[in-house]
C-alpha positions as CSV (number, residue, x, y, z in Angstrom):
1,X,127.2,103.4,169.0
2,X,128.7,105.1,166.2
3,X,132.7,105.6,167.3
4,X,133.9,104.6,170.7
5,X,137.3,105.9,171.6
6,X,137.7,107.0,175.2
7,X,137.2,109.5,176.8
8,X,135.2,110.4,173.2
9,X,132.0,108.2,171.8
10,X,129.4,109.0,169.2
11,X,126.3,107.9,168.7
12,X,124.1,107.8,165.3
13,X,119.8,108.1,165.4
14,X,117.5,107.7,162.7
15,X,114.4,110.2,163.2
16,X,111.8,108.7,160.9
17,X,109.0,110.9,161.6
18,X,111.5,113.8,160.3
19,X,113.3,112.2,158.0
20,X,116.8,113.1,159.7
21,X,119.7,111.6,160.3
22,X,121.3,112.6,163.3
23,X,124.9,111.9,165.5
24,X,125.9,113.0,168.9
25,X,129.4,113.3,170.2
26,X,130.4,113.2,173.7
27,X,133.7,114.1,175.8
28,X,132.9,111.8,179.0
29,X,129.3,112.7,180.1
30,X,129.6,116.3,178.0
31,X,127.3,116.9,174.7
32,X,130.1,118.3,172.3
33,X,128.3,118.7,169.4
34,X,125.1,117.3,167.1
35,X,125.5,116.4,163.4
36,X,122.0,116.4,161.5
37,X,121.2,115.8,157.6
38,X,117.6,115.4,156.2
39,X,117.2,112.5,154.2
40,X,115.3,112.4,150.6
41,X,112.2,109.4,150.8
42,X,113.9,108.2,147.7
43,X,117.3,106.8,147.0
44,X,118.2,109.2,143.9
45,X,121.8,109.0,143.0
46,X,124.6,111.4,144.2
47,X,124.4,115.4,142.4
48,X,125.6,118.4,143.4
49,X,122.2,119.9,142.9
50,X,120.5,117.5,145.1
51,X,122.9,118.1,147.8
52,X,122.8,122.0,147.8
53,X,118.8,121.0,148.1
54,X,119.5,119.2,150.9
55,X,121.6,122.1,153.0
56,X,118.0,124.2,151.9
57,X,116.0,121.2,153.5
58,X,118.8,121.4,156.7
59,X,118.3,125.1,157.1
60,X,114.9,125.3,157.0
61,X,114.5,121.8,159.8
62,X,116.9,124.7,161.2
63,X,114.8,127.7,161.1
64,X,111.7,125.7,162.1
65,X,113.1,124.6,165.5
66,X,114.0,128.3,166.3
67,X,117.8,128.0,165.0
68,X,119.6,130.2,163.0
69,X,122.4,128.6,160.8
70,X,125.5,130.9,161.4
71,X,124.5,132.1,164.5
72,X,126.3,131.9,168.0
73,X,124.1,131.4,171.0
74,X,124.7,131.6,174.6
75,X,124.9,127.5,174.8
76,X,127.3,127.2,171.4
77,X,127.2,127.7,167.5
78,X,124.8,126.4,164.4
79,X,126.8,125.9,161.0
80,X,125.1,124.7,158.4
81,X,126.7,124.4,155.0
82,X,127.4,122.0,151.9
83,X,131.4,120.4,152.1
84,X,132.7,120.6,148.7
85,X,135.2,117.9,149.3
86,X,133.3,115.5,150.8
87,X,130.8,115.8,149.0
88,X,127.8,116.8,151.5
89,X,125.5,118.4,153.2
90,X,125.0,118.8,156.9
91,X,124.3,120.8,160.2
92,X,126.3,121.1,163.0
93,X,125.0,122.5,166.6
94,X,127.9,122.8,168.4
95,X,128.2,123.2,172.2
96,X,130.4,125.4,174.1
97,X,131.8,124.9,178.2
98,X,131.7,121.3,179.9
99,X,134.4,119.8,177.6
């Protein structure tokens, strides 16, 4: 378990085979939203450069799983983008209803 904090609890997944990263948040029993980064094979330091790479490698994970980064589906949203601030790279599937 990532964060436990009730009604609200996250929980964090390696996916090896596709080199992802990935967290799920929960209201109760209700998905909320899904946080996703690829992860690089090697452990290269921090860069900007290597971090806009890695919203390219998000989007295109994206893309090959039939999801559209900006786009707004019937069951939520897909943002996928590179956070100045913090620092990184990441997508977010968000889901809409059941909160």
């Amino acid at each position: 378990m990532l964060v436990r904090n009730e009604p609200w609890c996250s929980f964090k997944f390696a996916v090896q085979a596709e080199s992802l990263v990935l967290a799920v948040f929960f209201n109760g029993e209700s998905i909320q939203a899904m946080h996703l980064a690829i992860v690089d094979a090697d452990s290269a330091p921090w860069s900007h450069e290597a971090e806009l790479r890695r919203k390219e490698a998000n989007d295109r994970w994206l893309l090959s799983k039939g999801l559209t980064p900006g786009k707004t589906y019937a069951w939520g949203s897909v943002w996928s983008g590179y956070d100045p601030k913090g620092g990184s790279s990441s997508a977010v599937l968000s889901f809409s209803g059941g909160s």
